[in-house]
C-alpha positions as a printed Julia matrix, in Angstrom:
380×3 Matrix{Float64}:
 123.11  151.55  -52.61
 123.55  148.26  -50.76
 119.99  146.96  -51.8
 120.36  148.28  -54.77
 123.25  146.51  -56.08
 122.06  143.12  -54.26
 118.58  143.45  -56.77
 120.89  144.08  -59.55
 122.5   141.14  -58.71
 119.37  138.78  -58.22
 117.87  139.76  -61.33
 121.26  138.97  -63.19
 121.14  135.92  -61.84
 117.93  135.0   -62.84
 118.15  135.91  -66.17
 121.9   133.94  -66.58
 119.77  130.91  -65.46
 116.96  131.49  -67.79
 119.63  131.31  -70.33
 121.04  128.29  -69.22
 117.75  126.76  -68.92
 117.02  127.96  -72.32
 120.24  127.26  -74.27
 123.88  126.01  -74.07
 124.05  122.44  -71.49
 121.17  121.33  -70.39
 120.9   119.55  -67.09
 119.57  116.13  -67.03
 115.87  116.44  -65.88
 115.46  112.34  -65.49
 118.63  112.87  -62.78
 117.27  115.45  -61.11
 113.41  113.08  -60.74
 115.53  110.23  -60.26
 117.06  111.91  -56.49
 113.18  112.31  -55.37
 111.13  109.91  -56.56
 113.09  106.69  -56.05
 110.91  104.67  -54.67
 111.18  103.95  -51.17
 111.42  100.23  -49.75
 107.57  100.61  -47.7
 106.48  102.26  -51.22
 107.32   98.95  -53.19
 106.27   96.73  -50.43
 102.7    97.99  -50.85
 102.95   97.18  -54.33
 104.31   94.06  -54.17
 101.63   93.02  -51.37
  98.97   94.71  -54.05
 100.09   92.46  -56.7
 100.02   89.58  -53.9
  96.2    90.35  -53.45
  95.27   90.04  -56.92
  97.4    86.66  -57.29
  95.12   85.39  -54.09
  92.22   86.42  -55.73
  92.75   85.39  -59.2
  93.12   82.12  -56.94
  90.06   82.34  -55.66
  88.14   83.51  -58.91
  89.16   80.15  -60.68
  88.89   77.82  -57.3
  85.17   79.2   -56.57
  84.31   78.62  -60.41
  85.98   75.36  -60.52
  86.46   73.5   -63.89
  83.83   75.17  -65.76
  85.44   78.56  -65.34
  88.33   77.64  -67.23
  88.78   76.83  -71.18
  89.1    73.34  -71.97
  92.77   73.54  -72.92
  93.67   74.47  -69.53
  92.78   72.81  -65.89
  92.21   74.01  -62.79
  95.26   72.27  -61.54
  97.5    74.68  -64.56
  95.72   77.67  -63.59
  97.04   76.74  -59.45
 100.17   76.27  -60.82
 101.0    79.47  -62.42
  99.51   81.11  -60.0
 101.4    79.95  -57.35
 104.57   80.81  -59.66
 103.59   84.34  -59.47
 102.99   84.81  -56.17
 106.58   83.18  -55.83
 108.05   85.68  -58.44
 106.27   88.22  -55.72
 107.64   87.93  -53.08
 111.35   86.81  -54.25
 111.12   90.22  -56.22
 110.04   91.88  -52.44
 112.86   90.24  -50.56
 115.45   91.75  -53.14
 113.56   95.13  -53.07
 114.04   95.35  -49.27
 118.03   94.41  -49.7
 118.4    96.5   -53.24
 115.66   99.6   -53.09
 116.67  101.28  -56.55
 117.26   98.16  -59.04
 115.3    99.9   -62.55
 115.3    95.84  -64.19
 113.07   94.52  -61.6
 111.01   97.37  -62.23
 110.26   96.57  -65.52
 110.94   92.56  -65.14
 107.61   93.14  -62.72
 105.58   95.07  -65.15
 106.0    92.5   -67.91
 105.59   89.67  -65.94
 102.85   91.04  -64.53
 101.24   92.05  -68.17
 102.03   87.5   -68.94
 100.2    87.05  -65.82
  97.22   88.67  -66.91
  97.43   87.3   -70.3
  97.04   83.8   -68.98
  94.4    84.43  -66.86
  92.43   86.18  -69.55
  93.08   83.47  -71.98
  92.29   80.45  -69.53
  89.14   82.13  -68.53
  86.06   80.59  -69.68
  84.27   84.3   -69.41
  84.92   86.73  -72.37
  84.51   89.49  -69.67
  87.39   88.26  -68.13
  88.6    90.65  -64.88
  91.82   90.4   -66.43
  91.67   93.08  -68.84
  91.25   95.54  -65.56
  94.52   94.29  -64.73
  96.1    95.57  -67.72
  94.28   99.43  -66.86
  96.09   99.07  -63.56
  99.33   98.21  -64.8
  99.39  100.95  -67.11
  97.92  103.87  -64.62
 100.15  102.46  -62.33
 103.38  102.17  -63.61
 102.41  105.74  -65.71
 101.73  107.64  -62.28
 104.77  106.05  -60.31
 107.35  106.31  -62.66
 106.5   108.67  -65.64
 105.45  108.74  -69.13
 108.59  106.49  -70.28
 106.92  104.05  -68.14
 103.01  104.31  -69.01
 104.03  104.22  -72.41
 105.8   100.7   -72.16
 102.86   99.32  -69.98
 100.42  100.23  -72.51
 101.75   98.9   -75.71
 102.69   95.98  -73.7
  98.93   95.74  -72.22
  97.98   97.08  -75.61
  99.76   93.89  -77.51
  98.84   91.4   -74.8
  95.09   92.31  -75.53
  95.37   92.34  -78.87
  96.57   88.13  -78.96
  93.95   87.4   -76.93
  91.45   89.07  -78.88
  93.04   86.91  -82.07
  93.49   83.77  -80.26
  89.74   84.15  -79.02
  88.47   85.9   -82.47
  85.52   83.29  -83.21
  84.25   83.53  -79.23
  84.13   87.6   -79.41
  82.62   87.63  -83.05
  79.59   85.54  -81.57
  78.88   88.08  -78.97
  80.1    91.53  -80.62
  77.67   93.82  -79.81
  77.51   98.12  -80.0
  78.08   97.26  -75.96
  81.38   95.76  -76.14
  82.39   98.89  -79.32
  81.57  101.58  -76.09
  83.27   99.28  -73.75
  86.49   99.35  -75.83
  85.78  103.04  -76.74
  85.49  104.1   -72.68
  88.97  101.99  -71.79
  90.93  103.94  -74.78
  89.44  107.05  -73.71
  90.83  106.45  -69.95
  94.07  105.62  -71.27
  94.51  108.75  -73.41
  93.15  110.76  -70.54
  95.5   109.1   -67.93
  98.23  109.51  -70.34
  97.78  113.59  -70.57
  97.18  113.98  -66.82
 100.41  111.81  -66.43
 102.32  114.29  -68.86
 100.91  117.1   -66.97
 102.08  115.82  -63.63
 105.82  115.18  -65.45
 106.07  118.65  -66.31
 105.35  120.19  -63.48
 107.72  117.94  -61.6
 110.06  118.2   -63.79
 109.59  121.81  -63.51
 110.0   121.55  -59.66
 112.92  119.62  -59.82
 114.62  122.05  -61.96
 114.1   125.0   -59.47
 114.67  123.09  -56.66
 117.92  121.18  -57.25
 120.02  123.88  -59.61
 121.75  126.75  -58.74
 120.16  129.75  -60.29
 123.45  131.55  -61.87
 125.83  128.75  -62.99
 123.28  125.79  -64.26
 124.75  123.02  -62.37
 123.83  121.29  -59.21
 123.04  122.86  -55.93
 124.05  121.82  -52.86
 121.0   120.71  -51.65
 120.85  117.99  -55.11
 124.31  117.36  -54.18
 123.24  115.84  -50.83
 120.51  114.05  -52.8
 122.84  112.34  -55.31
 125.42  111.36  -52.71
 122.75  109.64  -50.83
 121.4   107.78  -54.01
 124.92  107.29  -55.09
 125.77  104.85  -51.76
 122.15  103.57  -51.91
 122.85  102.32  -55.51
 125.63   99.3   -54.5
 124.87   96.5   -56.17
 126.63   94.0   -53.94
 130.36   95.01  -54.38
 132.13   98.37  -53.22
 131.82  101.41  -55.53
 134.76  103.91  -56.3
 134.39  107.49  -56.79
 136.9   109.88  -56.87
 135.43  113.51  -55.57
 137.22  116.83  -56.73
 136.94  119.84  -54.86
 137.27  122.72  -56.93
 138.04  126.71  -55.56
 138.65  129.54  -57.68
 142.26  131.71  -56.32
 141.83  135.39  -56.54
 138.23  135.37  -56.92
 137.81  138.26  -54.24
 139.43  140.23  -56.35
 137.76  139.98  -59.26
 134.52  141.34  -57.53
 136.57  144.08  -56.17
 138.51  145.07  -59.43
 135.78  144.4   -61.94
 132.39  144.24  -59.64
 129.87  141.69  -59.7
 128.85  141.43  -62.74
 132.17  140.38  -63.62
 132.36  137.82  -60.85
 129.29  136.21  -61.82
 130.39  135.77  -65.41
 133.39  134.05  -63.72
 131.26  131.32  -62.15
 129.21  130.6   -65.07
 132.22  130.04  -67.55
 133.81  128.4   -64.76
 130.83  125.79  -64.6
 130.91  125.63  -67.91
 134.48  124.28  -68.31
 134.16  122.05  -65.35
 131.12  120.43  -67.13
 132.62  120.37  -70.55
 135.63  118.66  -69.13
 133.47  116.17  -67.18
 131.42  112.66  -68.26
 127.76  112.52  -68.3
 127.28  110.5   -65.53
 129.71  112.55  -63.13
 128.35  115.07  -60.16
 128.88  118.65  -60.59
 127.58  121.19  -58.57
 128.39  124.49  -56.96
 129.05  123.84  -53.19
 129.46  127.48  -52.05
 130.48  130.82  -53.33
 132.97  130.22  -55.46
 133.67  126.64  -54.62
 132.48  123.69  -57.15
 132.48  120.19  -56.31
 132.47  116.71  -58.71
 131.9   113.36  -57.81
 133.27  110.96  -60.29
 131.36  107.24  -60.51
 133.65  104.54  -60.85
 136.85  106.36  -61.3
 140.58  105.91  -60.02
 142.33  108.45  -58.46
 144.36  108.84  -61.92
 141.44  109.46  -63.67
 141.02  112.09  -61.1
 144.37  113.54  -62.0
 143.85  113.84  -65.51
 140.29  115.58  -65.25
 141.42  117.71  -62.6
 144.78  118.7   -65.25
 142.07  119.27  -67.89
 139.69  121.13  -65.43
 142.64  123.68  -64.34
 143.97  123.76  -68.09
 140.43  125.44  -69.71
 139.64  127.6   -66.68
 143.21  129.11  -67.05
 142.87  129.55  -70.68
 139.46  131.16  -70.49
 140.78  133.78  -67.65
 143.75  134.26  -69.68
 141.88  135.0   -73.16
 139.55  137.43  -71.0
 142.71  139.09  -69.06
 140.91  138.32  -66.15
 143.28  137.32  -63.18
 142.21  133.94  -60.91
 143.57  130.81  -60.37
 141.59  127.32  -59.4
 142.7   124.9   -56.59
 141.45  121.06  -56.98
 141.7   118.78  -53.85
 141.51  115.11  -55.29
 139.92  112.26  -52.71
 139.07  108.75  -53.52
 136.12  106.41  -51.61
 136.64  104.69  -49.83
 140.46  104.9   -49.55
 140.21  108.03  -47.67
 136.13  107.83  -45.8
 134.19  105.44  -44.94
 131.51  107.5   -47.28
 131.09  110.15  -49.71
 130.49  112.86  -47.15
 133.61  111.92  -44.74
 135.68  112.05  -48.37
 134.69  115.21  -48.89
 135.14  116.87  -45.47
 138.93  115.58  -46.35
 139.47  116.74  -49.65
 138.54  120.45  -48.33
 140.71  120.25  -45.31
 143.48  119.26  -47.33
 143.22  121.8   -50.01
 142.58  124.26  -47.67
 145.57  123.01  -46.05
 147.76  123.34  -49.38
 146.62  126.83  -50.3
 147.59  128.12  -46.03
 150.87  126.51  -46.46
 152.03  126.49  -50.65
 149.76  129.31  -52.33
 147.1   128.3   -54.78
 146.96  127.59  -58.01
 148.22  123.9   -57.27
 146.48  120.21  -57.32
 146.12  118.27  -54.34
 145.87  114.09  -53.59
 144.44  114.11  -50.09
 147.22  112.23  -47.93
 149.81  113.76  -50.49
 152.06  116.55  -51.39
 150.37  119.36  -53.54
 151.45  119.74  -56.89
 152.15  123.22  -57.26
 150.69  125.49  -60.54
């Protein structure tokens, strides 16, 4: 009977979270890639000391060619110049990257001023076969396989429109040697593009895919503890020079025991997902919500004051209540309220204090109640 009623179970689960996947919130799938594929420092160094090589040997290209590989409006001592500019943008961009990993405008301050780069060199080149244009494939296939389709499509209408001036600026030179050759060339480099760009879509949706299955919690649609972990991480990686406040909730449902025992299962698991859903309804976009344990739920709350706290927590405690009342179903909720740093050093010590205090308040006052950490509860 046992393994019986724990398949029942499993397969109600999964089809709750099919539903959730398939209607009412939505999780954010661009969170959920964003905790594992930031990009690491030694992952941007390489490409940072990539885009260093092709600086040197753009360098070198013009140098070896001297004067006569380089339009008349330009000079040998420009082309140095800019060059040497770039390679300066380089590797002031890499000494931030290795204070600031995740900073998504120097990402994309990069790709463009990469894509200028490679318009100059393709415009001061004396050759209409410039190498150039192969730097605008790799910025495209590389920003579209690091970073997603978002990306690749931004790299290649930027490459796209940087090619497109050239080839107007230089009109009369590429009339006088259009040939069928250069139609096939042009043919073969939109053909890798388009092909890049499906295989790149593919790839998204299988991560995205992944990401969904491995970061959310099968029955109630939000967060799993292992994401949780993730986001913390990212969310004390992500200081941008000054301290961060967060205010972290800790959420347990009174009674909830009970409610298996009186109603069964079934019953119980309905209570978590309409208990998700208020939390999340009651929460901000950019807040953490995610199911911690059995019947506990936890929020982190970006750049919020522990008043703020108060009044979500009120407004948390307020729907769950009303829901269990309209369904004459009888639980309570308990909310512990921290605040980072005032009480941890970090997210995690935060939270091992909110649940020893609220923990604390339901031994010694009942439930029902909110709780400041370093505070008296405030009882139901």
């Amino acid at each position: 009977m046992r393994n019986e009623r724990d398949d029942n179970r499993r397969g109600h689960d999964r089809r709750v979270g099919e539903r959730r996947r398939n209607g009412g919130h939505r999780i954010d799938i661009g969170l959920l890639r964003g905790t594992q594929h930031l990009p690491t420092w030694e992952d941007q160094r390489s490409q940072y000391l990539t885009r260093l090589l092709f600086c040197c040997l753009a360098v070198a290209y013009f140098n070896v060619g001297g004067e006569a590989q380089i339009r008349p409006w330009a000079s040998l001592w420009l082309v140095n110049v800019v060059m040497s500019l770039y390679a300066v943008e380089i590797l002031g961009f890499m000494w931030h990257a290795q204070r600031q990993p995740h900073v998504p405008w120097r990402r994309r301050l990069t790709m463009w001023i990469d894509i200028a780069a490679a318009s100059f060199s393709a415009l001061a080149d004396a050759t209409l076969s410039t190498p150039a244009f192969l730097v605008f494939l790799m910025v495209i296939l590389g920003n579209g396989m690091r970073y997603g389709l978002r990306s690749f499509g931004e790299a290649a209408i930027g490459s796209f429109a940087a090619s497109i001036v050239i080839v107007w600026l230089r009109l009369p030179d590429y009339l006088a040697m259009f040939s069928v050759s250069a139609i096939f060339f042009l043919v073969f480099c939109a053909i890798i593009v388009l092909y890049a760009y499906s295989l790149t879509a593919k790839i998204e949706r299988v991560r995205d895919k992944l990401a969904h299955e491995r970061n959310i919690d099968a029955l109630t649609g939000v967060l799993n503890r292992r994401a949780l972990n993730e986001r913390v991480t990212q969310l004390c990686q992500s200081s941008t020079g000054h301290e961060r406040e967060a205010v972290v909730l800790f959420a347990d449902l009174d009674g909830f025991k009970n409610v298996n025992d009186t109603h069964g299962h079934h019953v119980g698991d309905r209570v978590l997902v309409a208990v998700a859903e208020r939390i999340r309804e009651s929460v901000r976009s950019l807040d953490v919500v995610a199911r911690y344990g059995g019947d506990e739920f936890l929020l982190i709350l970006p750049n919020a004051s522990p008043d703020g706290g108060e009044v979500v927590a009120q407004r948390i405690r307020r729907a769950i209540n009303e829901w269990a009342q309209s369904n004459r179903i009888d639980f309570n909720v308990s909310i512990g309220i921290g605040h980072y740093p005032s009480h941890g050093a970090d997210l995690e010590s935060v939270i091992a204090s909110v649940d020893k205090a609220m923990y604390r308040s339901k031994i010694e006052h009942g439930g029902g109640g909110i709780l400041h950490v370093g505070c008296d509860p405030v009882p139901a």
